[in-house]
C-alpha positions, 0 to 999 in steps of 0.5 A, a space after each residue: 597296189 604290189 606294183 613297185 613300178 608305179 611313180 609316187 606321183 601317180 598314186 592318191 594324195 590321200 594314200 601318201 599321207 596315210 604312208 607318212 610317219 608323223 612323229 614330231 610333237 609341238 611343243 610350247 614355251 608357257 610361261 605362268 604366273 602363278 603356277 602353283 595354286 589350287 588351279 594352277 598346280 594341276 596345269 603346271 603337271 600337266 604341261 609338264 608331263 606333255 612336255 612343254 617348257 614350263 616357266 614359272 612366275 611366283 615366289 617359289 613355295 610349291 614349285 619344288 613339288 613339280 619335276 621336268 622341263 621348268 625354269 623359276 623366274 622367283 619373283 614378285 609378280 608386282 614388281 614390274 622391273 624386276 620381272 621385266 629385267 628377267 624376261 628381258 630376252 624371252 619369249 613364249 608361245 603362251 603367257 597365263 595369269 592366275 593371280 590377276 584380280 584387277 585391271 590395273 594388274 592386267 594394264 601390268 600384264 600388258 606393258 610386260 608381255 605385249 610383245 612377247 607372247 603368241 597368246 595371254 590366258 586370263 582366268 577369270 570367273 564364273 562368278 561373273 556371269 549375271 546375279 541373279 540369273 535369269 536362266 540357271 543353264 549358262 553359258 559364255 553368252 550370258 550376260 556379266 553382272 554381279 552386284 554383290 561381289 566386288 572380286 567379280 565384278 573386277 573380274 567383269 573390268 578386267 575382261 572388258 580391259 582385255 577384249 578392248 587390247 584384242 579389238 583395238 591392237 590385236 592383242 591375242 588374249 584368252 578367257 577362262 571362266 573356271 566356276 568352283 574348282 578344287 584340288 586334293 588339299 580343300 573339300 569343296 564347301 559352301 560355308 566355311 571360315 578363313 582357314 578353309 574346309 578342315 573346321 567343318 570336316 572337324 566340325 563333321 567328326 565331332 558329331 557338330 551341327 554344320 550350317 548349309 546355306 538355302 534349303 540344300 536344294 539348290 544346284 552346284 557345279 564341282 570341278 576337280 583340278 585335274 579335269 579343269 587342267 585338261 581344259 586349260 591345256 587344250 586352249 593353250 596354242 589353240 588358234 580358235 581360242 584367241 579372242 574367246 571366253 571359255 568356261 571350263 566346268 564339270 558338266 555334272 550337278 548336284 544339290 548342296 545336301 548331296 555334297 554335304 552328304 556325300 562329305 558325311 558318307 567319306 567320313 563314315 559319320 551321320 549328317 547333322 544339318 542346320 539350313 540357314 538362309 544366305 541372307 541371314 548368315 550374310 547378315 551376321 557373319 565376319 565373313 564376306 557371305 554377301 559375295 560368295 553365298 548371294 553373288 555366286 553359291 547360294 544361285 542354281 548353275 548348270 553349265 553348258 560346255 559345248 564352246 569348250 568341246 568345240 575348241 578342245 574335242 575329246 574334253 570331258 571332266 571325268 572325275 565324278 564328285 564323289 570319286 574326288 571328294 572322296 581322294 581329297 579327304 583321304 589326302 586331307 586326312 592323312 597331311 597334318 600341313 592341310 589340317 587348319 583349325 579355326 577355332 573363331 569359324 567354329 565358335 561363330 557356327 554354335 552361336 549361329 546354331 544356338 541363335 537359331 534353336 532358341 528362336 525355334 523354341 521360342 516360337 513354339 509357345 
């Protein structure tokens, strides 16, 4: 209506409302300990850039990388009184944890912020979800077993731990089950030694067999930081959220040769693969291959993430595995600090590969 005259009474709810200028943000004291790790680096950025007063609990490596609104309570996480002693006279509308992995941690998590935080965030794993499957689609009603991997099923304690507090006292406590997510410093791989992706990377450039585990068939999920941080922060302060496990995945799959092909492609070098069975090199191998190849990698998972939708509308991991495997090894490349050569890791993959090509060979006769 033009007609000034009209009492502001008279008029639709609806239309007051439109007329209204809303321009408050909300803004959240977040506290994270951790903060600064392959998962956690993304999150921290992006609360900050959100505008969020971030404090953060670690030892301080990483954290000169991050500007804004950031408060560092330099600490050992483990050493409750110091940390109780700094907190003292704070508090936060969130509290994350990324380097829990035990309950007794979470039972310390606990007696610091049991009254002193509006919501606890504990990351956990996708690797706990039942091994073996019994349906390659999961989702965070699929039961938690894994029998291979002890980092799991601590895991699997500390989320009973968390939901029991949030049962029996209320204490408002989030789940996040991340699968395989990486960042700009580590390709994502499924064989590799201690010092992370450079040793196959380097393995690639020098025209070296590279060992993928299974027939390369089966399928994997790929989660870049910064799509997973989109997530993490959309559960923050999230009231729906209290009292839930949530996944945060890429919805896209692939085999393991297309990930290892479209390392190869970034490299501009040809593919030279060995298949070799998960329960063979678990068998023979220094590394832990028992848990992270048979109790997580060497399983098809395809994740649903209608639940995260639903609590954070609007989510969608948008960047494609080969957009990020790509920006990763360009970055890899290009930073000396991220360039770990592991000369015992390359020595065990031609003993692995000789083994295997002189049984061939001996079988051919």
């Amino acid at each position: 209506s033009t007609d000034q005259n009209i009492h502001p009474s008279l008029l639709p709810r609806c239309f007051l409302i439109s007329t209204l200028k809303i321009s408050q943000e909300i803004y959240m004291k977040i506290l994270l300990i951790g903060g600064t790790g392959t998962i956690s680096m993304a999150v921290s950025k992006l609360l900050l850039s959100q505008g969020h007063t971030l404090y953060l609990v670690n030892r301080g490596s990483r954290s000169h990388t991050l500007t804004g609104d950031i408060i560092e309570l330099k600490a050992d996480i483990n050493e409750e009184a110091s940390v109780s002693r700094l907190i003292k006279d704070l508090s936060f509308d969130v509290v994350a944890d990324f380097i829990a992995f035990t309950k007794d941690q979470l039972a310390r998590d606990y007696r610091l912020f049991k009254d002193k935080t509006k919501q606890f965030v504990y990351i956990s794993s996708a690797s706990a979800y039942q091994k073996p499957l019994s349906d390659y689609r999961i989702n965070e009603g699929t039961p938690l077993a894994n029998p291979y991997w002890e980092y799991s099923r601590n895991k699997i304690a500390g989320e009973d731990y968390l939901m029991k507090l949030y049962r029996d006292s209320g204490f408002p406590i989030t789940i996040v089950r991340p699968s395989h997510t990486y960042s700009e410093r580590s390709v994502p791989l499924g064989v590799h030694g201690i010092n992370g992706s450079y040793g196959v990377i380097k393995r690639m450039l020098e025209g070296k067999p590279v060992i993928i585990h299974g027939d390369g068939t089966s399928l994997w999920t790929l989660t870049h930081s910064l799509d997973f941080a989109k997530g993490f922060a959309g559960l923050m302060g999230n009231i729906h959220a209290i009292g839930e496990a949530v996944q945060i995945t890429s919805d896209e799959a692939l085999t393991w040769n297309q990930i290892y092909q479209i390392i190869a492609d970034v490299l501009g070098v040809r593919l030279n693969a060995v298949h070799v069975s998960s329960e063979f090199l678990a068998s023979c191998s220094p590394y832990d291959f028992t848990g992270s190849l048979l109790g997580d990698k060497a399983n098809t998972v395809v994740f649903d993430n209608s639940k995260l939708k639903r609590l954070v509308p609007g989510f969608t991991a948008s960047i494609r595995a080969d957009q990020g495997i790509k920006d990763t090894i360009t970055y890899v490349l290009s930073h000396p600090e991220c360039q770990k050569e592991d000369p015992e890791f390359d020595n065990w993959c031609d003993k692995v590969c000789a083994v295997l090509s002189d049984a061939a060979e001996k079988l051919r006769y």
